[in-house]
C-alpha positions in Angstrom: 53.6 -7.0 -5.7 54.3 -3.6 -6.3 58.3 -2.2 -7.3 60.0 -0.8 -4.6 63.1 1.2 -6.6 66.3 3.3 -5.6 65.6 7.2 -6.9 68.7 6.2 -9.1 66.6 3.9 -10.7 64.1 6.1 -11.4 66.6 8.4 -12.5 67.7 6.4 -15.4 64.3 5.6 -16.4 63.1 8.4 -18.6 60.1 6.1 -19.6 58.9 7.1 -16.0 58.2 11.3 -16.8 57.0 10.7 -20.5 53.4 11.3 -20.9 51.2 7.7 -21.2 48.3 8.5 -23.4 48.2 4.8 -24.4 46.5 6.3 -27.8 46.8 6.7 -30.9 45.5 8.6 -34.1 42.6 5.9 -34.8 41.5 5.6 -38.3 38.6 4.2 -37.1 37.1 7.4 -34.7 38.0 9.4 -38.1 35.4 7.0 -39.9 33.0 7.5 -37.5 33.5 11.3 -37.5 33.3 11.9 -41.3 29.8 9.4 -41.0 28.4 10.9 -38.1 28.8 14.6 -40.0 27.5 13.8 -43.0 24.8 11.3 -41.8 23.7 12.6 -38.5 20.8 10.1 -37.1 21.3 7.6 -39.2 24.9 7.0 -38.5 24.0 7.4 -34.9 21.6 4.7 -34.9 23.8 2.5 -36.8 26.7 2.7 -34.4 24.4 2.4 -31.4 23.7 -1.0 -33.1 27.0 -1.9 -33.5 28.4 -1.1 -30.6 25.7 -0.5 -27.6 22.9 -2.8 -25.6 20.5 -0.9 -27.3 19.8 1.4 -30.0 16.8 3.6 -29.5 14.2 5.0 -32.1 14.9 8.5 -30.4 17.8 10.2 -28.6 16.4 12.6 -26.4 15.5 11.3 -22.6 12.2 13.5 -21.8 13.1 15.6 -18.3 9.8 13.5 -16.5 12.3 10.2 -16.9 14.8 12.3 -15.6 12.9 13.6 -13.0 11.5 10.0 -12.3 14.6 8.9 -11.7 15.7 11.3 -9.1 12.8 10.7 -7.3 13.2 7.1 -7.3 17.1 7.3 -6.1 15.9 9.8 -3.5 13.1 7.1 -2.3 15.0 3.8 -2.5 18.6 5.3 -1.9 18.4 8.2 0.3 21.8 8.3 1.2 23.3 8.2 -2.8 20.7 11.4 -3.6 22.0 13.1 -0.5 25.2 13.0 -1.7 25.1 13.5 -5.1 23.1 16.6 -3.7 25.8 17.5 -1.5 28.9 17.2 -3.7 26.6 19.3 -6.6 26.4 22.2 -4.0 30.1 22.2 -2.8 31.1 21.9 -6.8 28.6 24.8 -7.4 30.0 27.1 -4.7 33.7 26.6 -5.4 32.7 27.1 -9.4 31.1 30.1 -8.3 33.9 31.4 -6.7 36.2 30.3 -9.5 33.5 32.9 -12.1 34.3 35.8 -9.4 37.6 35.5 -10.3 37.7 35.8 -13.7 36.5 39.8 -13.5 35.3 42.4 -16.5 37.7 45.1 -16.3 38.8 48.5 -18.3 41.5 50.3 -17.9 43.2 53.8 -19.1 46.6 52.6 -20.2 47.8 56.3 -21.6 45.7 59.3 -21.5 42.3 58.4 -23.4 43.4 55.0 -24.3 41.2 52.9 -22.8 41.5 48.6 -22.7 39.6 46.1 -21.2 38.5 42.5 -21.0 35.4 40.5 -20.8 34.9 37.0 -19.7 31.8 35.8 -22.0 30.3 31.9 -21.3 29.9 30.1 -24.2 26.5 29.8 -25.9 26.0 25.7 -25.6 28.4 23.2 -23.8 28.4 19.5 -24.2 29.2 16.9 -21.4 30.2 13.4 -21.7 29.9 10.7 -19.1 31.2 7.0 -20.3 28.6 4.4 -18.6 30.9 1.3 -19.0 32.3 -0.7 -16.2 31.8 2.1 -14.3 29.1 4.2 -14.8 30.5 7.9 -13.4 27.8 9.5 -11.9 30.3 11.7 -10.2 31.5 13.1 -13.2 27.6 14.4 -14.0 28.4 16.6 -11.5 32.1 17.4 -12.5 31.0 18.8 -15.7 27.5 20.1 -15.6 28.3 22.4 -12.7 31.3 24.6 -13.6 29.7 24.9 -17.1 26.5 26.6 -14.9 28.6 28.6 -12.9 30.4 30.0 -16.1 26.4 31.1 -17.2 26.2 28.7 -20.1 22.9 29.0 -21.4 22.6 25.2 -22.1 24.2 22.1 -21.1 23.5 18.7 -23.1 24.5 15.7 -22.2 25.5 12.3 -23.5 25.8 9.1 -21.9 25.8 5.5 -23.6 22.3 3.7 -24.4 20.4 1.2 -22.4 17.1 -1.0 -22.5 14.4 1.3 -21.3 12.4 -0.4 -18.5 9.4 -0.5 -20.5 11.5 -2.3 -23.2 13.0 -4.5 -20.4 10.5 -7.6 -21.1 10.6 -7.1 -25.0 14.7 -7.3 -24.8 14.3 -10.4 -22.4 12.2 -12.1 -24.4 14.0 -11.6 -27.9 17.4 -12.3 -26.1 18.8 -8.7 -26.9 20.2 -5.5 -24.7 23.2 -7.4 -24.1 27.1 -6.3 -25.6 26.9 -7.7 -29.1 23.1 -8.4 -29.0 21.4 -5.1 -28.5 17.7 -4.4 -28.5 16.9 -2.3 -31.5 14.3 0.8 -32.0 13.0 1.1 -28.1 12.7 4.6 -25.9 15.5 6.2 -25.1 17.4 5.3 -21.8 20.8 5.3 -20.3 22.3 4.8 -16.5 19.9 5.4 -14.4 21.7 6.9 -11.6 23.3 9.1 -14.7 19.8 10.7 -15.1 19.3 11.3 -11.7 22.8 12.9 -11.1 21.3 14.6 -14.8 18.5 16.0 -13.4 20.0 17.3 -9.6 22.7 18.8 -12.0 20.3 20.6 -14.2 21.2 19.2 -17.1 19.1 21.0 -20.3 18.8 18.1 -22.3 20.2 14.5 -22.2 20.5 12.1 -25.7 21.2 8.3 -25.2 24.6 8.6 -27.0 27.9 7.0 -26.4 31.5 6.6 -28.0 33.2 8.4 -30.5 30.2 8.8 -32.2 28.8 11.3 -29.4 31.8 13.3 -29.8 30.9 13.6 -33.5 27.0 14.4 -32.8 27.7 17.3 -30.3 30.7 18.3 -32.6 29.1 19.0 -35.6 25.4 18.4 -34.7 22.4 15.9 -35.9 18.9 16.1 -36.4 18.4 15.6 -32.9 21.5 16.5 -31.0 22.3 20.6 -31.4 25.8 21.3 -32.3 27.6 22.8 -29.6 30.6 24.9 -28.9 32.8 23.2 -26.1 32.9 19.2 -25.3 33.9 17.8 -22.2 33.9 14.9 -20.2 35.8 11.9 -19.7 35.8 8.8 -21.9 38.0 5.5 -23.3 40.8 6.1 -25.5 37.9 6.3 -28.7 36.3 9.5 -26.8 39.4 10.9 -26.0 40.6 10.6 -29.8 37.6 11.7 -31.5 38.2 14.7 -28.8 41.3 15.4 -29.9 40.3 14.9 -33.7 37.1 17.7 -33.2 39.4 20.5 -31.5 39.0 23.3 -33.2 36.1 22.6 -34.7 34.7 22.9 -30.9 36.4 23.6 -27.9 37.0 21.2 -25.5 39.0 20.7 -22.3 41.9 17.9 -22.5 42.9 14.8 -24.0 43.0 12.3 -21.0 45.1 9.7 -20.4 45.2 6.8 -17.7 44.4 8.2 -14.3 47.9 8.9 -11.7 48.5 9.6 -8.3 51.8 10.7 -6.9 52.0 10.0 -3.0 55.0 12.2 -0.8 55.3 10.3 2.5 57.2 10.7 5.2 57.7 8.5 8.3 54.3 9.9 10.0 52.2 8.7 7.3 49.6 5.7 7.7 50.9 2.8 5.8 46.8 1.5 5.3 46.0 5.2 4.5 48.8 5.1 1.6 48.0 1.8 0.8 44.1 2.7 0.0 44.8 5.7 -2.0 47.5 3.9 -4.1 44.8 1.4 -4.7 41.7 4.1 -5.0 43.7 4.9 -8.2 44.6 1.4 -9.7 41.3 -0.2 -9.6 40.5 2.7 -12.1 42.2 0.6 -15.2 45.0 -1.6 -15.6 46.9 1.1 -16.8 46.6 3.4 -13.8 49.3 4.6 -11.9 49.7 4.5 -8.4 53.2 6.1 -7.5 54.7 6.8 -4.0 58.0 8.4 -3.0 59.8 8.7 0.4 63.0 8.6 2.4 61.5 6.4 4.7 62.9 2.5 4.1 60.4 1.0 6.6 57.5 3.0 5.4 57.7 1.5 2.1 58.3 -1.7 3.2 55.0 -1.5 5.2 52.9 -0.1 2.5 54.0 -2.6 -0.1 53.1 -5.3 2.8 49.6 -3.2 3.5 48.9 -2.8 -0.3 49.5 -7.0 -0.9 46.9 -7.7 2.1 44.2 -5.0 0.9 44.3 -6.3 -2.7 43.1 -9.6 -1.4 40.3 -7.8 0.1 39.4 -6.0 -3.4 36.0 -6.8 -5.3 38.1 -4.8 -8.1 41.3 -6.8 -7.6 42.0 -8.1 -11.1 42.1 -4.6 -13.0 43.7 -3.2 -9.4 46.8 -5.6 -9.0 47.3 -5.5 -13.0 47.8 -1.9 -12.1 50.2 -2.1 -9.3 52.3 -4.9 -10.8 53.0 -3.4 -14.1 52.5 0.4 -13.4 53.2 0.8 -9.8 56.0 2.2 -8.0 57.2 3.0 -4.8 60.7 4.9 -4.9 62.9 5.4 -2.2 64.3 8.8 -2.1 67.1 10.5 -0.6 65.1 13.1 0.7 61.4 14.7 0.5 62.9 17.2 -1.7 64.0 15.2 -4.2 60.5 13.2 -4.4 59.1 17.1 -5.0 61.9 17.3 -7.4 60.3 13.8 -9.6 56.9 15.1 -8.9 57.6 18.4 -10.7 58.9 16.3 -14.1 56.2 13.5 -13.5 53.5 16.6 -13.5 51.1 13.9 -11.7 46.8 14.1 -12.1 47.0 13.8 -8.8 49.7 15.0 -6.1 49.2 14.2 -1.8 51.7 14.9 0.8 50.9 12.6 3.3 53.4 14.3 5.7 53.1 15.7 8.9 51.8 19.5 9.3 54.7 21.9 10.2 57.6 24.0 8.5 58.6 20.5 6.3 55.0 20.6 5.0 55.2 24.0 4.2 58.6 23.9 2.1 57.1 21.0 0.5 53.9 22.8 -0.8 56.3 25.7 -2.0 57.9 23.6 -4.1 56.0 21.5 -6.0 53.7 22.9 -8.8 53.3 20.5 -11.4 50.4 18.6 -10.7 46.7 18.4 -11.7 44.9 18.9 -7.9 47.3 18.5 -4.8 45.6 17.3 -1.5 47.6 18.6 1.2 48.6 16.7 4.9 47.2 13.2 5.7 43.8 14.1 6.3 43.2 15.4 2.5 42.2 12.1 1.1 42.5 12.4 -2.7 39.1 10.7 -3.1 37.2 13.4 -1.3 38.3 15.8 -4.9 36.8 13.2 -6.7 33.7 13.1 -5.1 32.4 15.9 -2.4 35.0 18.4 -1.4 34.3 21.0 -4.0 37.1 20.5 -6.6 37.1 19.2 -10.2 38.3 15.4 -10.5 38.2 16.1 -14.5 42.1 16.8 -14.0 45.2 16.6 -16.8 47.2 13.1 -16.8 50.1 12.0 -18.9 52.0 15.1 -17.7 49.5 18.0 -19.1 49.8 19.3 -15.6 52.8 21.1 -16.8 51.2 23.6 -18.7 47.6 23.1 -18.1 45.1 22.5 -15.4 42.0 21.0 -14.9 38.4 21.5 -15.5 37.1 24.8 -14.5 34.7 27.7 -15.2 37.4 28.8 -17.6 36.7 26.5 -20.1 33.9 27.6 -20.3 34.3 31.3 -20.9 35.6 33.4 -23.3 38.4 36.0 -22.6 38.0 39.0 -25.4 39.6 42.5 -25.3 38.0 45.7 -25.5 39.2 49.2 -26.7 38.0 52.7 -26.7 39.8 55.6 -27.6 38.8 59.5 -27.3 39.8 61.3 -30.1 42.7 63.5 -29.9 43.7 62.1 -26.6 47.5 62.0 -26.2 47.0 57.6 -25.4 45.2 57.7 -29.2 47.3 60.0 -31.1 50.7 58.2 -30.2 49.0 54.7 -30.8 47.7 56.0 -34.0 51.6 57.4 -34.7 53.4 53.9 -33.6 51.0 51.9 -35.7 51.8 53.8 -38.7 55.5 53.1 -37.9 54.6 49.2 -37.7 52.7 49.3 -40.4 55.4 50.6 -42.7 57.9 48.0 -41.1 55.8 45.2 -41.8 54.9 46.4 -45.5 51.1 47.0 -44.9 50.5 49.5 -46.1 46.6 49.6 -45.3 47.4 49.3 -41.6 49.7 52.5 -42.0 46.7 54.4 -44.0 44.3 53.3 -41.7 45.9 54.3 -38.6 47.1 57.7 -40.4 43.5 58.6 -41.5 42.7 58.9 -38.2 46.2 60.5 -36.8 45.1 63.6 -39.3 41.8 63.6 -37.7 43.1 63.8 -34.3 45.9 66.4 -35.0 43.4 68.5 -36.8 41.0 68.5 -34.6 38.4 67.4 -37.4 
């Protein structure tokens, strides 16, 4: 049964707006990250071993097993290949238009002064996608796209081992490629719908990596995986330390934390609509949270009734009502503005106003804007951004949403300054003269010569 709290109670609880990373600094992903960089392959396979179902001779999945796997899905599961196709295009066409607006400018500050920028797309970017419980092939599509839209030239991707089906009678009849057991030395593999999402993607290359150990390959680079320069992607709280661990080294695009959603509801909204999106978040992990506030008594009455009776429903009821019981919330407010209010210091992955459309909706949407993606009226199912509507589900959790957003083109691009300046403009003899200045302030005295060097020059006219 989920809690069904006073806004006082909430109040008092400053537990409730602190971030819930649920992590820690791991002295076991820095082992793997020291062994990884100074081993490479080796420490790859060794880890594999340790902690995959299998543990191939090679890394690399050739493009005609990618390829062969998009055909099958396209043969045997028409509909799944049509979507994965459709959500790639939307994503593609709102990264797109995300690129457009990040323009190349210059501009003439002061007479022959000119600044500008440039947005520049990193050289190689690396995706993850975890294959555990839930093997994500949404998130292929989450990450590979924006990083093509930004003009990265290429994309690698790793995803967690498996048996190859060639190797699927030798594992069988040794008793391996199971969790503790795996088979050892066979051709690379990994999720097969993975590949297939891969391949519609356009995924450059794809290595049979998982974990922390991933991280570390595409971080610093192995004999078969190329170093690259930004790493995203989602992952368990291993991949999201050995992210954290490798910033700096790379790029890379947040440290995530247990998934959220954040429901406004007001007496129009549909008790089994809130009820299913509370629950689309919990049976993520146990430590999901599924959060809704409204003024409406009755309303949460009959959602915590509607969430009880779909629960029993559930094939992922054990990780979903560990989620509601111990995470969830439902908070009775005094008003909608005050739920915005809690939503702006929660800072929520996810933010939905199921409320009706008008001048109430309106206010509401001015208000908020701490939040990762927010779905807007009670049509704007939050699970449409995580699969085909054209946004990023790779959004900021534990209340990053106050200062950052979520996966985008930008992360993929470099913003660098430009300047040019015409000698003996008036723009490029006063900047030369107030750098001087600063330079003598600060005690550098190079920086004062430098920019005085070419003050003369400009003055004289030589």
């Amino acid at each position: 049964m989920i809690k069904i709290l006073k806004a006082t109670d909430i109040e008092k609880d400053e537990s409730f707006f602190k971030g819930r990373d649920f992590g820690q600094s791991i002295e076991t992903v820095r082992d793997v990250l020291k062994n990884v960089e100074a081993r490479k392959d080796e420490a790859l396979r060794e880890y594999a071993a340790k902690f995959d179902v299998a543990a191939p001779a090679s890394f690399e999945i050739p493009q005609e097993t990618l390829k062969a796997a998009a055909d099958k899905m396209k043969r045997q599961n028409p509909s799944l290949y049509d979507s994965l196709s459709y959500s790639h295009d939307l994503a593609l066409r709102f990264a797109k238009r995300q690129r457009e607006s990040f323009d190349d400018f210059e501009t003439e500050l002061e007479p022959g002064l000119y600044t500008g920028q440039k947005n520049i797309p990193v050289d190689r970017a690396g995706v993850y996608v975890p294959a555990g419980r839930f093997p994500l092939v949404s998130s292929v599509v989450m990450t590979i796209t924006p990083a093509a839209a930004a003009g990265v030239k290429e994309i690698f991707l790793c995803t967690p081992p498996r048996v190859h089906p060639d190797d699927a009678q030798k594992a069988k009849d040794s008793g391996t490629g199971t969790s503790g057991k795996p088979f050892i030395g066979g051709k690379p593999y990994a999720d097969e719908n993975i590949l297939a999402a891969a391949y519609i993607c356009g995924a450059t290359k794809v290595f049979a990596a998982g974990g922390a150990q991933a991280i570390a390959a595409l971080a610093f680079g192995t004999e078969s995986i190329p170093r690259v320069d930004v790493i995203v992607g989602p992952g368990n709280k291993f991949v999201a330390e050995a992210k954290k661990l490798v910033y700096g080294t790379v790029g890379i695009d947040m440290v995530a934390g247990p998934t959220e959603v954040f429901i406004i509801a007001d007496s129009s909204a549909n008790p089994e609509w809130v009820a299913a999106d509370l629950l689309a978040q919990a049976e993520h992990d146990v430590v999901a949270q599924p959060v809704m506030a409204t003024p409406d008594e009755k309303l949460a009455e009959a959602v915590a009734a509607e969430l009880d009776r779909q629960l029993e429903l559930l094939p992922t009821k054990e990780t979903a009502s560990k989620s509601i019981e111990n995470f969830g919330r439902i908070i009775i407010t005094d008003s909608l503005e005050q739920a915005a209010d809690f939503a702006n210091r929660k800072a929520p992955e996810h933010l939905e106003l199921a409320v009706a459309e008008g001048p109430v909706c309106d206010a509401l949407i001015a208000k908020v804007h701490n939040y990762g993606s927010l779905f807007i009226g009670h049509n704007s199912a939050e699970v449409f951004g995580d699969y085909a509507a054209g946004l990023n589900h790779t959004l900021p959790t534990s209340g990053s949403a106050r200062f950052t957003g979520g996966l985008s083109v930008r992360v993929f691009l470099k913003t660098v300054t430009t300047l040019r300046a015409v000698a003996g403009s008036k723009g490029a003899i006063a900047s030369a003269e107030a750098a001087g200045h600063l330079g003598d302030a600060e005690g550098l005295a190079a920086h004062a010569k430098s920019a005085r060097y070419r003050l003369t020059a400009f003055t004289s006219g030589k």
